[in-house]
LUMZA-65093 format. One record per atom (N, C-alpha, C, O): residue in three letters; x, y, z. Coordinates in steps of 0.02 Angstrom, whole numbers, plus 32768, in hexadecimal, padded with zeros to 4 digits. Example, Ala and Ser with C-alpha at 12.3 -4.5 7.8 and 13.67 -1.06 7.14 Angstrom:
<rs>
ALA82947EE48186 ALA82677F1F8186 ALA82947F5B8186 ALA82C87F5A81A7 SER82827F908162 SER82AC7FCB8165 SER82858002818A SER829E80398192 
</rs>
This chain:
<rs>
UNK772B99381651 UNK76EE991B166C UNK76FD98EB16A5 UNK76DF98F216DA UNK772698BE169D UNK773B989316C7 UNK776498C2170E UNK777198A81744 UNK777098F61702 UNK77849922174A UNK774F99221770 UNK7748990717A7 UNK772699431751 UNK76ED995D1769 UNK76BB992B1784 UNK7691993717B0 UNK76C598F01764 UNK769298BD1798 UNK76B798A517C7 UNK76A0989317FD UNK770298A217B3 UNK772B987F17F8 UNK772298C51828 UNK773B98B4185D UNK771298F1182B UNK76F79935185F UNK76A09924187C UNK768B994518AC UNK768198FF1864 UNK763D99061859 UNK764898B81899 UNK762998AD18CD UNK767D9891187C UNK7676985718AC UNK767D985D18F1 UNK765698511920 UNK76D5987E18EC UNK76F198A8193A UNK76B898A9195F UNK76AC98931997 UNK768A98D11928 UNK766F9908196F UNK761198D1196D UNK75EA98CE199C UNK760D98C41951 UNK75C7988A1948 UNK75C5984A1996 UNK759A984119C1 UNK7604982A198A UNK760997EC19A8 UNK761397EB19EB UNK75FD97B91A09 UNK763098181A0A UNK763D981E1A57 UNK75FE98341A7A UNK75F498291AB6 UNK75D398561A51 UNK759398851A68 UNK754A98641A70 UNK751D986E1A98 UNK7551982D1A28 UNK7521980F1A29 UNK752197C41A30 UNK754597A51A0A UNK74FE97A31A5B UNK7501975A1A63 UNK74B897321A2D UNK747B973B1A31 UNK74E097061A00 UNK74D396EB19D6 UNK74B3969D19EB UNK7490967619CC UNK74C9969C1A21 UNK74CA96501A4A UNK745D96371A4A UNK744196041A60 UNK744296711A2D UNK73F096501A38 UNK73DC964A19E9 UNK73A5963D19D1 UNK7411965519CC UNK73E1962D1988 UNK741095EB1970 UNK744495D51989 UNK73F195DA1944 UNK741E95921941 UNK7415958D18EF UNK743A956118D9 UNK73F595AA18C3 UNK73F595B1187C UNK73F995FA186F UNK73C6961C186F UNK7445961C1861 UNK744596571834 UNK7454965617F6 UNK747E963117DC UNK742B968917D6 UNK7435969C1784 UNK744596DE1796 UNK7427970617BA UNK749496E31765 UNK74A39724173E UNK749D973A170D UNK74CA973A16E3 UNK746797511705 UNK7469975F16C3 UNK7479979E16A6 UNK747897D416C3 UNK748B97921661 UNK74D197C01647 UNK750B97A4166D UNK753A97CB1665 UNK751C9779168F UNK754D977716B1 UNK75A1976A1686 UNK75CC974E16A9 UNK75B29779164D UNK75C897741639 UNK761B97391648 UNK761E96FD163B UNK764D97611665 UNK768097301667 UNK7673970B16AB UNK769B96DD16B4 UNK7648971416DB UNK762C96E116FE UNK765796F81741 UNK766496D0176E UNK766797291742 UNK76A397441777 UNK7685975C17CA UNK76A097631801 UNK763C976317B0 UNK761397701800 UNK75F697401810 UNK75F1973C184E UNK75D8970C17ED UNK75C796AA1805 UNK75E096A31820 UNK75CD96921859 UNK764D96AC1803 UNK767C96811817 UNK7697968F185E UNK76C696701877 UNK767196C5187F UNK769A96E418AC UNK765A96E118DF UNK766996E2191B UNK760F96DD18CC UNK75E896D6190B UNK75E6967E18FE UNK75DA96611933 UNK75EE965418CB UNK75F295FD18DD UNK763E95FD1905 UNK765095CA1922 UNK765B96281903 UNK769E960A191C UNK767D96181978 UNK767695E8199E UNK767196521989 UNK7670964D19C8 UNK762F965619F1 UNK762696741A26 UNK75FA962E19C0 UNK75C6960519CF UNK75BF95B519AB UNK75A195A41978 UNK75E1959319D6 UNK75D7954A19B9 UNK7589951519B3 UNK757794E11998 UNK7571954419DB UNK752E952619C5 UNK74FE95391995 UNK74C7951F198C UNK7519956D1974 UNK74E4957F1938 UNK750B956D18F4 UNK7547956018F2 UNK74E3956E18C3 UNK74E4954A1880 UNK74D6957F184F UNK749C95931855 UNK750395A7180E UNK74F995CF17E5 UNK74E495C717A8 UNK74E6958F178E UNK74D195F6178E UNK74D295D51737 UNK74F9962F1723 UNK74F2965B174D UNK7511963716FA UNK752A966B16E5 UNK75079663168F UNK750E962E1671 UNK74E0969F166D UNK74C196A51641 UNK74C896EB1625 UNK74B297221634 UNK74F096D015F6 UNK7501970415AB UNK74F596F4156C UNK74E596BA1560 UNK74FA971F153B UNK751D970B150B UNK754996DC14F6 UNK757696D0151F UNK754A96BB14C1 UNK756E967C14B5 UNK75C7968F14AA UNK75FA966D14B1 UNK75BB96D91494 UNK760B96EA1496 UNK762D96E314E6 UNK766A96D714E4 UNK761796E71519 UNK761C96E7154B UNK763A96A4157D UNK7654969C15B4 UNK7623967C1545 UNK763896301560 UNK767A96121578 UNK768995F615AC UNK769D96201540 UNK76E496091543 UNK770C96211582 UNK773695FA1597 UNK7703966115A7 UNK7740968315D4 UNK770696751615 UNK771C9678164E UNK76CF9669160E UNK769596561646 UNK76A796161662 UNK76B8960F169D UNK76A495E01632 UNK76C195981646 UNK77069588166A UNK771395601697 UNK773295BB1641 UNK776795BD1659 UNK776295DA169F UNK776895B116CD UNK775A961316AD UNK774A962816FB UNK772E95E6172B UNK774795BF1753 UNK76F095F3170F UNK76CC95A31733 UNK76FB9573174C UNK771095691785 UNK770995541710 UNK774A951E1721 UNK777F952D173F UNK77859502176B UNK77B3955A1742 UNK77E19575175D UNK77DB957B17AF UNK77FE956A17DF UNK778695A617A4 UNK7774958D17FE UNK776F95681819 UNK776E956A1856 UNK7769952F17F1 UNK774F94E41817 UNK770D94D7183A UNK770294B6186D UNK76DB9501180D UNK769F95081812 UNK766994E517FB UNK763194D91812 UNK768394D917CD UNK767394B41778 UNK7620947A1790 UNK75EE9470176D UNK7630945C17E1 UNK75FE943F17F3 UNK75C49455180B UNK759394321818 UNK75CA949E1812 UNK758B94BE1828 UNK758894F2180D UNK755C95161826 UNK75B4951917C7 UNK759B953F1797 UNK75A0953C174A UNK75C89519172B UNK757C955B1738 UNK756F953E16F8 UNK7561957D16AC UNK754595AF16C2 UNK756A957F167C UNK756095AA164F UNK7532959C1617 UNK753C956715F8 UNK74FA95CA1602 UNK74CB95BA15E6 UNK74D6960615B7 UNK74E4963C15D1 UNK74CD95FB156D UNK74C49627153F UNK7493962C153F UNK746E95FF1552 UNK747F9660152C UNK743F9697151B UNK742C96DA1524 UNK744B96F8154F UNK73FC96FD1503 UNK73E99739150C UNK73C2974A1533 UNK738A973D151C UNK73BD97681572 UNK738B978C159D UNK735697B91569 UNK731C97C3157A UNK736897CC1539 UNK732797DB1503 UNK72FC97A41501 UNK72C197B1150F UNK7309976B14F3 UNK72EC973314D7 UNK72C5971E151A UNK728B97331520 UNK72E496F41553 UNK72CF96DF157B UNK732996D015A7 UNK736496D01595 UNK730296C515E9 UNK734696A21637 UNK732296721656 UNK72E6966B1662 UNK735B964C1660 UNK736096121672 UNK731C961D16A8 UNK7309965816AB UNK72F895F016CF UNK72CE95D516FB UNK72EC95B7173B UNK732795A7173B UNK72BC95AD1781 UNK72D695A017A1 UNK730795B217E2 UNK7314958C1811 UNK731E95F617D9 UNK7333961117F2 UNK732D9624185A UNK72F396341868 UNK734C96231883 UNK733D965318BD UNK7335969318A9 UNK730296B518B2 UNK738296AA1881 UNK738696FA187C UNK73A796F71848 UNK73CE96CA1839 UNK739B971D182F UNK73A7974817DB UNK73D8977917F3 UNK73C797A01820 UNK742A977D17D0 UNK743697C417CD UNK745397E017A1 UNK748597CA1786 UNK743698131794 UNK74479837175D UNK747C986B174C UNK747E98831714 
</rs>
């Protein structure tokens, strides 16, 4: 799984400019690996990454590891239930 989104990023981040929203939610975003890579080379926007609570532990770690930690953030929960608020753009 983690191939396949580091393929999904490659080809996502060069194509699309992220630079007009300034609050994204991923939701499902699981290990937080496409936040970490459009907050890294958009410094002006702010993430929340939203999964599952199993999801947390290797999410934070990413987060932190990036040195992101000040403008992203991880929130448990189910997209059944309800997502976070607030948002520019949602991605799913």
């Amino acid at each position: 799984m983690t191939n396949a989104w580091m393929m999904q990023v490659a080809a996502i981040i060069p194509v699309f400019s992220f630079r007009r929203y300034r609050n994204i939610i991923d939701v499902g975003g699981g290990e937080g690996l496409m936040m970490a890579a459009i907050i890294q080379k958009f410094p002006d926007c702010k993430g929340i990454v939203f999964d599952l609570s199993q999801s947390s532990d290797q999410a934070l770690k990413i987060i932190e590891k990036q040195g992101i930690a000040d403008r992203c953030w991880f929130i448990a929960g189910s997209f059944f239930e309800t997502i976070p608020e607030g948002g520019d753009l949602y991605i799913y």
